[in-house]
C-alpha positions in Angstrom: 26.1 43.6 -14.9 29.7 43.1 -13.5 29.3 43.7 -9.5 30.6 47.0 -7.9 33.1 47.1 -4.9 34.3 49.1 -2.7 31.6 51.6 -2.2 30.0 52.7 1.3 26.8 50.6 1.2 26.4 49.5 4.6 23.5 48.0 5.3 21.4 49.5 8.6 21.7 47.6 12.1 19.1 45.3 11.0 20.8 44.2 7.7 19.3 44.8 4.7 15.2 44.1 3.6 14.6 41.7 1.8 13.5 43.6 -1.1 16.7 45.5 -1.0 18.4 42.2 -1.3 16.7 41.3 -4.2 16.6 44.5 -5.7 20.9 44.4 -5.7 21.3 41.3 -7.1 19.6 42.0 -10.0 21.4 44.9 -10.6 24.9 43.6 -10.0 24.5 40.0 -10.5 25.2 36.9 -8.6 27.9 36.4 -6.2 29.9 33.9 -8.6 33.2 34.1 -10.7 31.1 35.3 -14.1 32.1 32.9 -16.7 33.9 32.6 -20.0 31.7 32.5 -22.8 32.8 29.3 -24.6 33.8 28.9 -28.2 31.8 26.7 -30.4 33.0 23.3 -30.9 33.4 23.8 -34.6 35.1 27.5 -33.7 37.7 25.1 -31.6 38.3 22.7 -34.1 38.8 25.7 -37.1 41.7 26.9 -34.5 43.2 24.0 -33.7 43.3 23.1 -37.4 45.0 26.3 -38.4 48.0 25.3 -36.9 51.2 24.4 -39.1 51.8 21.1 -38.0 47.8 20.1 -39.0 47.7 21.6 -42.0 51.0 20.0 -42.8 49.5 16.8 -42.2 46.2 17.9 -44.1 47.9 18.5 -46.8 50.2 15.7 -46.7 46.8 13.5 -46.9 45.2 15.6 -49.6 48.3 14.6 -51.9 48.1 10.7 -51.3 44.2 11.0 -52.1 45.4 12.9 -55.6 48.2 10.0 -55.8 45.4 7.6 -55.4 47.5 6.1 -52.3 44.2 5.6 -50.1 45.8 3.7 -47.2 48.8 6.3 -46.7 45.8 9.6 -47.2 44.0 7.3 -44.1 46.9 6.7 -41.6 47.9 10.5 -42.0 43.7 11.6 -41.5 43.7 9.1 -38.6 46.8 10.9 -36.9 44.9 14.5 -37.6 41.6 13.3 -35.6 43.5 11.5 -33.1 45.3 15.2 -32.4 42.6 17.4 -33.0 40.5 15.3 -30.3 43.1 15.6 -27.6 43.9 18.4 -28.2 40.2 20.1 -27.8 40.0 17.4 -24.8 42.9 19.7 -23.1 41.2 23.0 -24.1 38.1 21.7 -22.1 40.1 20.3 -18.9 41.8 24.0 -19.0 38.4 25.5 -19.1 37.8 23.8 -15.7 40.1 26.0 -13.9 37.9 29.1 -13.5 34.8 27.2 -12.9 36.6 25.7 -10.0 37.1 28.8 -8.0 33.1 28.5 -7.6 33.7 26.2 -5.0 36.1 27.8 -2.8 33.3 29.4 -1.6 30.6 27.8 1.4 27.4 26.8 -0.2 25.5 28.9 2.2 26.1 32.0 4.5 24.6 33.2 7.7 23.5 37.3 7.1 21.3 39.5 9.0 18.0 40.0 6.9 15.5 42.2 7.9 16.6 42.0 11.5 16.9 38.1 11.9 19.7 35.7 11.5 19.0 33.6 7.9 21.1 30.9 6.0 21.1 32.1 1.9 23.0 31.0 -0.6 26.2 32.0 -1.2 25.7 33.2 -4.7 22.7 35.6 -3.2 24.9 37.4 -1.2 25.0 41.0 -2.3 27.0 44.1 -1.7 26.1 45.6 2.2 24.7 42.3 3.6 25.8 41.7 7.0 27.6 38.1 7.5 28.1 36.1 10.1 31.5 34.3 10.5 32.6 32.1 12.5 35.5 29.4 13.0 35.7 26.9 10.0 33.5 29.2 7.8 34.6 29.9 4.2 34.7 33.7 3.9 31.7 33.9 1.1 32.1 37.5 -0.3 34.8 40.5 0.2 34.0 42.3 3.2 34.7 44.8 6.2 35.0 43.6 9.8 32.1 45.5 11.8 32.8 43.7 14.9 34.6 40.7 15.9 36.3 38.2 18.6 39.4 36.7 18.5 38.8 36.6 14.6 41.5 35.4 12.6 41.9 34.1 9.0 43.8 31.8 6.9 44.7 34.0 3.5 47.3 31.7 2.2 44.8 30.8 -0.7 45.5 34.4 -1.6 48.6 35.8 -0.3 50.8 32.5 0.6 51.3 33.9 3.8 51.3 30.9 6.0 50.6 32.8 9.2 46.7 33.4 9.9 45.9 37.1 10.0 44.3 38.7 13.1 41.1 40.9 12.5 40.1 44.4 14.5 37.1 46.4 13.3 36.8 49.0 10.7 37.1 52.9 11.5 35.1 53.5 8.4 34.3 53.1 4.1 37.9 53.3 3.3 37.9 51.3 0.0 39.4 47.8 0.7 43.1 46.8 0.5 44.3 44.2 -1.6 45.0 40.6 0.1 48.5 40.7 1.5 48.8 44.6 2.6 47.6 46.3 6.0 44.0 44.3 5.5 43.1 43.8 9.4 39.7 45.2 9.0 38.5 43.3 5.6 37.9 39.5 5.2 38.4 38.7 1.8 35.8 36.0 0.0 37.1 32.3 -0.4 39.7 32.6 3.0 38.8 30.2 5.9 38.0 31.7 9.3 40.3 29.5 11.7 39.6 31.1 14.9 37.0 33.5 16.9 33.5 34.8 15.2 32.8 38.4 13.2 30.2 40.4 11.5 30.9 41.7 8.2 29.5 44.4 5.6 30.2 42.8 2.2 32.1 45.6 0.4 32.9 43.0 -3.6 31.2 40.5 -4.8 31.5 38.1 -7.9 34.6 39.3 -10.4 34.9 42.2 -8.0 36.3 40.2 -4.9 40.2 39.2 -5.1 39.2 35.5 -6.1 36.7 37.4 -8.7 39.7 39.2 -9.8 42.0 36.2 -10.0 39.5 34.0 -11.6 39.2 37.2 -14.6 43.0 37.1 -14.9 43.2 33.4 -14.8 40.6 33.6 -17.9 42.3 36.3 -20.0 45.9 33.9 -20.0 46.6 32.8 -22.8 48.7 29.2 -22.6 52.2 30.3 -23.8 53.4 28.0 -27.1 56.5 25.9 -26.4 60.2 27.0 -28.1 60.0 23.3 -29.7 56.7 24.0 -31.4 57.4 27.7 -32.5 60.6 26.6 -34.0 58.7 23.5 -35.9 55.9 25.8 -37.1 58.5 28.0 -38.2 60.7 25.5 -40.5 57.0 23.8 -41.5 56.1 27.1 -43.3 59.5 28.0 -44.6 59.4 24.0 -46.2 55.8 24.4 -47.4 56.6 27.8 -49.3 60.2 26.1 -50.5 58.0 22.9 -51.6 55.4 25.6 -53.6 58.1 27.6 -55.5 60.1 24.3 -56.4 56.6 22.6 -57.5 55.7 25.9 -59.4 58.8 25.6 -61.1 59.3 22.3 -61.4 55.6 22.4 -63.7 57.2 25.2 -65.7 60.2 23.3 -66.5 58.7 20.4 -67.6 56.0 21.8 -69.4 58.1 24.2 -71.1 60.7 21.8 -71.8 58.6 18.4 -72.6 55.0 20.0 -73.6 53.3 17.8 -70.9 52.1 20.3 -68.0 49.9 17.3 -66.7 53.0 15.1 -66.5 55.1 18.2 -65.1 52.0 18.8 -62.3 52.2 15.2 -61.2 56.0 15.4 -61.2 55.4 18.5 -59.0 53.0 16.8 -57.0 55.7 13.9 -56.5 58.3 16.4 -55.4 55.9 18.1 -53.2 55.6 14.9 -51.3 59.0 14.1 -51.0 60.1 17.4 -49.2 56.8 17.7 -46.6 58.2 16.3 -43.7 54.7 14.7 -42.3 56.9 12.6 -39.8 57.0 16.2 -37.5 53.5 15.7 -36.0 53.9 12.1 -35.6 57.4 12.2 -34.0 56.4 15.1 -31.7 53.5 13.4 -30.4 55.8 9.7 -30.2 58.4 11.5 -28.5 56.3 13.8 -26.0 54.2 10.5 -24.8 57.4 8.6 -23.8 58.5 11.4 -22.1 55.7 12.0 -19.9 55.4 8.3 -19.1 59.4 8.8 -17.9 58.9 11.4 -16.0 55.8 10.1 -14.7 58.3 7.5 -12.8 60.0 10.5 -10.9 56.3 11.6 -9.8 55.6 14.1 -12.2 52.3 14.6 -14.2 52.4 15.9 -17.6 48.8 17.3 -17.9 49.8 18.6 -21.1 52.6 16.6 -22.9 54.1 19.1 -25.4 55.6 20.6 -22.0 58.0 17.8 -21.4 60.2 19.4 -24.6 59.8 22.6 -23.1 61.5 21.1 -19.8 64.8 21.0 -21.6 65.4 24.7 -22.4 64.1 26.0 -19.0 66.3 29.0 -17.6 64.4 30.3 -15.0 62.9 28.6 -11.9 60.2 31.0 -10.1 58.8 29.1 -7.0 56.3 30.2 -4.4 57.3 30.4 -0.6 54.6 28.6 1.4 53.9 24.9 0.4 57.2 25.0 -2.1 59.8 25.8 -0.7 58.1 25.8 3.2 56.1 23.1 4.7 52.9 25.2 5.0 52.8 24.1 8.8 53.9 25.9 12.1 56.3 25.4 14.2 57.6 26.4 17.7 61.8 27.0 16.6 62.8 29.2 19.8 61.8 29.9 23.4 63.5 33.0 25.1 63.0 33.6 28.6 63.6 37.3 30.1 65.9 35.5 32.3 68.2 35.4 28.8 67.6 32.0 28.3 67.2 30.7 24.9 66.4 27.4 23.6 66.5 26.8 19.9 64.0 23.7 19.2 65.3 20.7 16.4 63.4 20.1 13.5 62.4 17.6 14.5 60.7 18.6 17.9 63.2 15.5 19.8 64.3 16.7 22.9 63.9 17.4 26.4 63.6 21.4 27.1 65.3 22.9 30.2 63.3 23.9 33.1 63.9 27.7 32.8 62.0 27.6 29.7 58.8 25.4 30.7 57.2 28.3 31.7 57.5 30.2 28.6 55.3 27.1 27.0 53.1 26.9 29.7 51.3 29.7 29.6 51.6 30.3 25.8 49.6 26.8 25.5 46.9 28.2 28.2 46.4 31.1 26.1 45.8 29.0 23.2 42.4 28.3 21.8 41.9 24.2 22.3 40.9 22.4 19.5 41.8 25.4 17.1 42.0 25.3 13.2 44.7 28.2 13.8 48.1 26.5 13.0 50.1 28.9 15.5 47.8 27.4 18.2 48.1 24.5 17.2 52.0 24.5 17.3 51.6 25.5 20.9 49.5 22.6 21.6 51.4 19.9 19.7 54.9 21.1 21.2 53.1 21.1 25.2 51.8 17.5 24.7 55.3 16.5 23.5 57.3 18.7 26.0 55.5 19.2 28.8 53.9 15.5 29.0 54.7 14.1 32.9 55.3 17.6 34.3 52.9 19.9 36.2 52.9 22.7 33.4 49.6 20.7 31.7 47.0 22.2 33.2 43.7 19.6 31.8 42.2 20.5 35.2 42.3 24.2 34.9 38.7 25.8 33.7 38.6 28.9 31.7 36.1 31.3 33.3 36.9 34.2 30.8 38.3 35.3 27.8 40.2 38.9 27.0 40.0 38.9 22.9 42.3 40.9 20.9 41.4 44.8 20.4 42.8 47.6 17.8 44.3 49.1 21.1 45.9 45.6 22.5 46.8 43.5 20.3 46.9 40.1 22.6 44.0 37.6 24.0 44.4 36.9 27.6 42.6 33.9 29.5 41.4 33.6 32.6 41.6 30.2 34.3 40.8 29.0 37.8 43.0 27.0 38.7 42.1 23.2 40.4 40.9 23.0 43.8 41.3 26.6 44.9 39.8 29.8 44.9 42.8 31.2 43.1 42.8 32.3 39.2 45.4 32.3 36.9 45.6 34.5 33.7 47.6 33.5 30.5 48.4 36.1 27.4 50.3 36.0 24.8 50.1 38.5 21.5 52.4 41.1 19.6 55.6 41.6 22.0 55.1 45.6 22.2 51.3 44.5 23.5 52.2 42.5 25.8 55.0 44.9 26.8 52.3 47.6 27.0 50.3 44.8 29.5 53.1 44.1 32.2 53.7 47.7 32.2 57.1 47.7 31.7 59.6 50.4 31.2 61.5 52.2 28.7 64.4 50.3 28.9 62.5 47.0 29.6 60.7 47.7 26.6 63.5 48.5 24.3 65.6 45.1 25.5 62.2 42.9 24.9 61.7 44.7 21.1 65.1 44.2 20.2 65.3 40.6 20.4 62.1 39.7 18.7 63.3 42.0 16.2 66.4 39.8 16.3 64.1 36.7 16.0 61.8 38.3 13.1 65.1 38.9 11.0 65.7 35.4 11.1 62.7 34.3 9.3 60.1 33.9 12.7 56.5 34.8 13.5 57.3 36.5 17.2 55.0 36.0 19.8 55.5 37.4 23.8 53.9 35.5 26.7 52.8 36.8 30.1 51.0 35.3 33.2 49.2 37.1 36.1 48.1 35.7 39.3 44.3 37.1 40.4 42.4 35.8 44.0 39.6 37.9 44.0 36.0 36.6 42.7 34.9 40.0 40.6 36.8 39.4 36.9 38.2 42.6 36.2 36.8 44.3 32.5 39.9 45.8 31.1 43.2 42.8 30.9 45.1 46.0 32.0 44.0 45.5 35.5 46.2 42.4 35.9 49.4 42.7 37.3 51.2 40.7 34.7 54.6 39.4 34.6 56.9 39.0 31.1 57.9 35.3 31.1 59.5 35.5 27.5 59.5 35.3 23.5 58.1 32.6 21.0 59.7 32.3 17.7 57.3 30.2 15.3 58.2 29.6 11.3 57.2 27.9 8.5 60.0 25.0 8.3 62.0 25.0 5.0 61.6 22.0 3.4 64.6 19.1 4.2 65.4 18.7 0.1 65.0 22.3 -1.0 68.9 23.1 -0.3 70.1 20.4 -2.0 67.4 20.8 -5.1 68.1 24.8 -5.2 71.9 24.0 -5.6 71.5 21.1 -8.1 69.5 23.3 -10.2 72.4 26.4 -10.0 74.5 23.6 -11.4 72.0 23.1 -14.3 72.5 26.6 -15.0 68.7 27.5 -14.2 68.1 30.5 -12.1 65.8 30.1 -9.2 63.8 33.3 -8.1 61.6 33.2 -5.1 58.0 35.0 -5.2 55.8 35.0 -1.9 53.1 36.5 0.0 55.2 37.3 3.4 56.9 39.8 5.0 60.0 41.4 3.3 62.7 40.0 6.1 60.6 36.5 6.8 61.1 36.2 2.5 64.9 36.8 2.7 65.9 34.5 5.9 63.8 31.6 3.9 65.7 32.2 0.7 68.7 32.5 2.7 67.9 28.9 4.5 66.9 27.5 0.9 70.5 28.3 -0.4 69.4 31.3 -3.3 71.3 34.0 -4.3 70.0 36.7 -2.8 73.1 39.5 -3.9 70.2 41.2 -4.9 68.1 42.3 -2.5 64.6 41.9 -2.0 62.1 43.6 -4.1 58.3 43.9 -3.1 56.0 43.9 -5.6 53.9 46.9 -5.2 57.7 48.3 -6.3 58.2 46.2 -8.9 54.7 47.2 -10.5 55.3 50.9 -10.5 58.7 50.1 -12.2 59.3 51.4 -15.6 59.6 48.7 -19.1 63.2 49.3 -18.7 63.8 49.2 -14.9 61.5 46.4 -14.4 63.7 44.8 -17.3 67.0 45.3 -15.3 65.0 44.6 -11.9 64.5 41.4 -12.9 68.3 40.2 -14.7 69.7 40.6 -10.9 66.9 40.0 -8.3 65.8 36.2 -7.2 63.6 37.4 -4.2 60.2 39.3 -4.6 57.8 40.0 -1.4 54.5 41.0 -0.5 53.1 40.0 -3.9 49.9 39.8 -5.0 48.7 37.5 -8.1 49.0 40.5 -10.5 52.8 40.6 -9.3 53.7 37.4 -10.1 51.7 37.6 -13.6 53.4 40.7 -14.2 57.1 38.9 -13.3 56.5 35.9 -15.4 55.8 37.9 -18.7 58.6 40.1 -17.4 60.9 37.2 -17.7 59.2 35.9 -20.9 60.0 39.6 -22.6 63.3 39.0 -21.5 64.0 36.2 -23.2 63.7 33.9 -20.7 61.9 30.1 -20.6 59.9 30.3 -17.1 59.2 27.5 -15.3 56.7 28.3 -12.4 55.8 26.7 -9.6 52.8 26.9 -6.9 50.0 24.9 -5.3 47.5 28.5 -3.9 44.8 29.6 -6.0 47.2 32.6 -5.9 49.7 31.3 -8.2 47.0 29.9 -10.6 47.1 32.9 -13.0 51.1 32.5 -13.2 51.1 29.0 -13.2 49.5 29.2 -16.9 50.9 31.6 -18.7 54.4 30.1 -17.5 55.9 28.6 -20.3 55.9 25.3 -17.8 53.7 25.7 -14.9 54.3 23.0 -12.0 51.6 22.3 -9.5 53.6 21.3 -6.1 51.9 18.1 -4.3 48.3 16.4 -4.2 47.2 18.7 -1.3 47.6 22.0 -3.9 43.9 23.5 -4.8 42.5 22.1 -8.0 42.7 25.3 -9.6 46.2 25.3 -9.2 46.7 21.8 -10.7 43.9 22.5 -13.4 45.9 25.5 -14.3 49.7 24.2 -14.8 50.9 21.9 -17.1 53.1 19.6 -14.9 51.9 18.2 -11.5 53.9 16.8 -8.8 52.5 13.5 -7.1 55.2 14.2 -4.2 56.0 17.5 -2.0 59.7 16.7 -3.1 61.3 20.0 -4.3 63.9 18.4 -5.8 61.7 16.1 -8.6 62.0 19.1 -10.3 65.2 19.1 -10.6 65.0 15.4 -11.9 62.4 16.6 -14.6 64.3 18.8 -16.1 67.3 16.5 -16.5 65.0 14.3 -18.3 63.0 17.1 -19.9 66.9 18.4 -21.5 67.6 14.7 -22.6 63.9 14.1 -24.6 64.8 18.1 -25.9 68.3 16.6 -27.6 66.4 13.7 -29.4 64.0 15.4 -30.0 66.0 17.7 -32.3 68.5 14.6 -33.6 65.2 12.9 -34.4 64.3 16.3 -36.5 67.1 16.5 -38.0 67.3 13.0 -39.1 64.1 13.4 -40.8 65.1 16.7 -42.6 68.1 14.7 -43.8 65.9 11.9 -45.2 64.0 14.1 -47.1 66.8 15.7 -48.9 67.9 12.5 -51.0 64.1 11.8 -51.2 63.5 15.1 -52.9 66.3 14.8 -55.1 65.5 11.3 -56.5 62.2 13.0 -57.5 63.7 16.1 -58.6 66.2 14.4 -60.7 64.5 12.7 -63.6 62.9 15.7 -64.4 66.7 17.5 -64.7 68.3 15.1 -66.4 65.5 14.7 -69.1 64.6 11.3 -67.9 61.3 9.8 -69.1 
């Protein structure tokens, strides 16, 4: 029975029985992606043999056995088992895809069962159990946050946000939002938990969760045929019923004409041989292998070859945000100081920060977790061993007596340190900049000046974080962070770096005359500063997709002729943009390395899998893989992919234009009365 979601079924304070337990996962099945009910192998090969191109070399090789030509009937048999076998070899290896999202998911979970703690199997969980998460757990199941520290999660699988989202608990059994929107209260089943500890009520399990829902979409794609192969089907048939008539004929006429239909059905036979062009399959395959082993040589993988003809005609570019065209990394890019100092980091971290702004990193690295998965943390660290090494703002000998975590009121953590060989304490806190605002109490216009320039720093593309530091003597920790008398020491601007070759590789593919659109996860104005930094047209605007789904056929039509940037979208956006592009005529290449893009990735006419660290779902899913996190070996591809789509058509024609003479040297005796 396919799992329910998003239904008030919370279990009590003591979890749920056993028997309850037991009870649900009978009724709504196991917490796994269900899977696709497999053709038959002889159900396979029937398809596969349907096509055009087999049964033109089927029946090719049926002729030469009627000619009695046994060795030519063999060579064109061997080419149709050879095909037929890879080509139900790449069925299977597709197949893989969904069956891979199984293992985003932790083998075992801790939940609360009849009032203990207990380790199940992931695929046990059920619908109200309460789990336990903590840092470095895989999210097993679709849940609410019922209470939680410091919790934050990685959702890039999902969203391609790069930035870890911070967790509050719920207010109540609203249904869950989808990955990407305002989802603070819900954890969402194959995300990694990089920081803090939580218990959740599992709200979706199985196809119900979002990775359920991606795995069901990823299923129902269909792999989109290429140009090259629709029009050689096309021209196949049109030849095969041309060859038909003339053969019908060509019996008629000499029967009618000689008396000898046997003689006239050979003749036809003959004639039907000459204008079946059986060199299609055999050139096509020739042509597609040498092309991938070019291409190969520029680091990219042809999983599936026919795609390397498809390369040639590609008009539209669609790539994803984090890991594409952004490093999927953190960095620290700007410090800002209240004294209006601001120091804009290199890319490459190499330099020597003034004094007025050592502070600033100071106590943004103390009120950083140590050792975190989080990769904002980790920027903070990685920047203070670089920066600060030698000075007294590293503080190894401070110890941390307590720890403020983030709340739905305040949205910052604070940390208490006492500091070495005194009685004194120090406090260090860093979190949203109208939180920590709120903390050092300031005032209106204080306020105001701090909010306007991280608004300034958000519009160009950067995660915003304040820091503030407090000074405390006495022994008694105060309860509430409020009771601090903090001070503002400044604003943190952290972003995803934009890849060093996607500029150049964005303009060398506007040259080529292939639009590049840019589909992500993030925020509205962090999506338009990156395309901005990339070098896309973005005349257009931005469009989010929750707005481009409740367009109309014809608006969505016109939405996507003129826009190249698209935010805040979810898997079923990006499907939904891809076929929008395919209806418009369009040949889509996409790109993508999240189990997010997956779904997109195949029904792209060319899907591209970006770099070995992508998910295998991603790679299992696209057609061409890159070996390198170089943008701009796409660009290379497709140069070579338009040069293999030119011979391939000379080499065509040519063998259209050998068949001509061929069919009129058989045709000919017959006409001329020739015995």
């Amino acid at each position: 029975m396919q799992p329910k979601s998003d239904e008030p079924a919370t279990a009590s304070p003591a979890g749920l029985s056993t028997e309850e337990a037991r009870a649900r996962l009978a009724l709504e099945g196991p917490n796994e992606l269900a899977s696709e009910k497999s053709a038959t192998f002889f159900r396979s090969m029937l398809d596969v043999v349907a096509e055009p191109m087999f049964l033109l070399l089927l029946g090719a090789g049926a002729l030469y056995l009627v000619l009695g030509s046994l060795s030519d009937a063999l060579t064109l048999l061997a080419f149709v088992v050879v095909m037929i076998g890879l080509t139900l070899y790449q069925k299977r290896k597709t197949e893989r895809a969904v069956s891979l999202l199984k293992d985003l998911s932790a083998p075992l979970a801790r939940v609360l069962r009849n009032g203990e703690e207990c380790a199940v199997p992931t695929r046990e969980i059920v619908r109200g159990d309460l789990v336990f998460l903590r840092e470095g757990d895989r999210v097993p199941a679709d849940a609410s946050v019922v209470t939680c520290t410091n919790l934050r999660v990685d959702e890039s699988l999902l969203t391609g946000e790069s930035v870890a989202v911070d967790k509050l608990p719920s207010l109540g059994d609203a249904p869950l939002p989808p990955p990407g929107s305002d989802g603070q209260s819900a954890v969402y089943g194959g995300t990694l938990v990089v920081q803090g500890r939580g218990l959740c009520s599992v709200r979706a399990t199985g196809s119900a969760s979002a990775i359920g829902r991606i795995g069901v979409a990823l299923s129902a794609t269909k792999l989109e045929p290429s140009a090259l192969k629709l029009e050689v089907d096309q021209i196949v048939r049109r030849i095969a019923l041309i060859g038909a008539a003339l053969c019908v004929c060509l019996v008629l006429a000499y029967g009618i004409t000689q008396g000898d239909y046997l003689r006239g059905l050979l003749a036809g036979i003959t004639l039907a041989m000459a204008i079946l062009p059986e060199e299609f399959p055999v050139v096509l395959t020739v042509f597609t292998t040498l092309g991938a082993f070019r291409i190969a040589k520029h680091q990219v993988l042809a999983r599936r070859a026919e795609t390397i003809e498809s390369l040639g005609s590609a008009t539209v570019l669609c790539v994803d945000k984090t890991g594409t065209i952004t490093e999927n990394r953190m960095r620290i890019a700007q410090l800002w100081t209240v004294g209006e100092v601001s120091f804009d980091m290199p890319a490459d971290d190499s330099c020597t920060l003034p004094e007025e702004v050592h502070e600033v990193l100071e106590y943004g690295v103390l009120s950083s977790q140590p050792d975190s998965a989080d990769p904002m943390e980790h920027a903070f660290h990685k920047l203070g061993q670089h920066a600060l090494a030698g000075t007294e703002h590293l503080h190894r000998d401070y110890t941390r007596e307590q720890e403020y975590p983030l709340t739905r009121s305040l949205l910052a953590v604070s940390h208490l340190f006492r500091t070495a060989n005194t009685s004194g304490h120090v406090v260090a806190a860093k979190g949203a900049p109208e939180a920590i605002a709120d903390l050092c109490h300031l005032d209106a216009a204080g306020t105001a000046r701090v909010l306007a320039h991280a608004a300034e720093l958000g519009r160009s593309g950067l995660r915003v974080l304040a820091v503030a530091r407090a000074d405390y003597a006495p022994a008694e920790h105060p309860v509430n962070p409020h009771d601090f008398e903090f001070r503002l020491l400044g604003l943190v601007g952290l972003e995803d770096p934009v890849r060093a070759s996607v500029p150049a590789a964005v303009a060398d593919f506007r040259r080529a005359f292939v639009r590049v659109i840019m589909v992500t996860g993030d925020h509205v104005e962090t999506a338009l500063a990156i395309a901005k930094k990339a070098g896309l047209d973005v005349a257009g605007g931005v469009v989010t997709g929750a707005t481009l789904a409740a367009l109309s056929e014809s608006e969505l039509a016109r939405t996507v002729k003129t826009v190249n940037v698209f935010a805040r979208c979810i898997p079923e956006h990006k499907l939904l943009l891809v076929r929008s592009l395919q209806s418009a005529g369009e040949m889509v290449a996409m790109t993508g390395d999240g189990v997010n893009d997956a779904p997109a990735l195949k029904a792209a006419q060319i899907g591209v899998a970006i770099g070995l660290r992508g998910t295998d779902v991603a790679r299992e899913a696209a057609a061409l893989v890159l070996t390198t996190e170089d943008f701009g070996a796409i660009a290379q591809a497709i140069v070579l992919g338009r040069r293999i789509f030119e011979n391939l058509r000379k080499a065509m024609s040519f063998v259209l234009a050998v068949h001509v003479p061929i069919a009129g040297m058989a045709l000919a005796p017959v006409l001329l009365g020739w015995r």
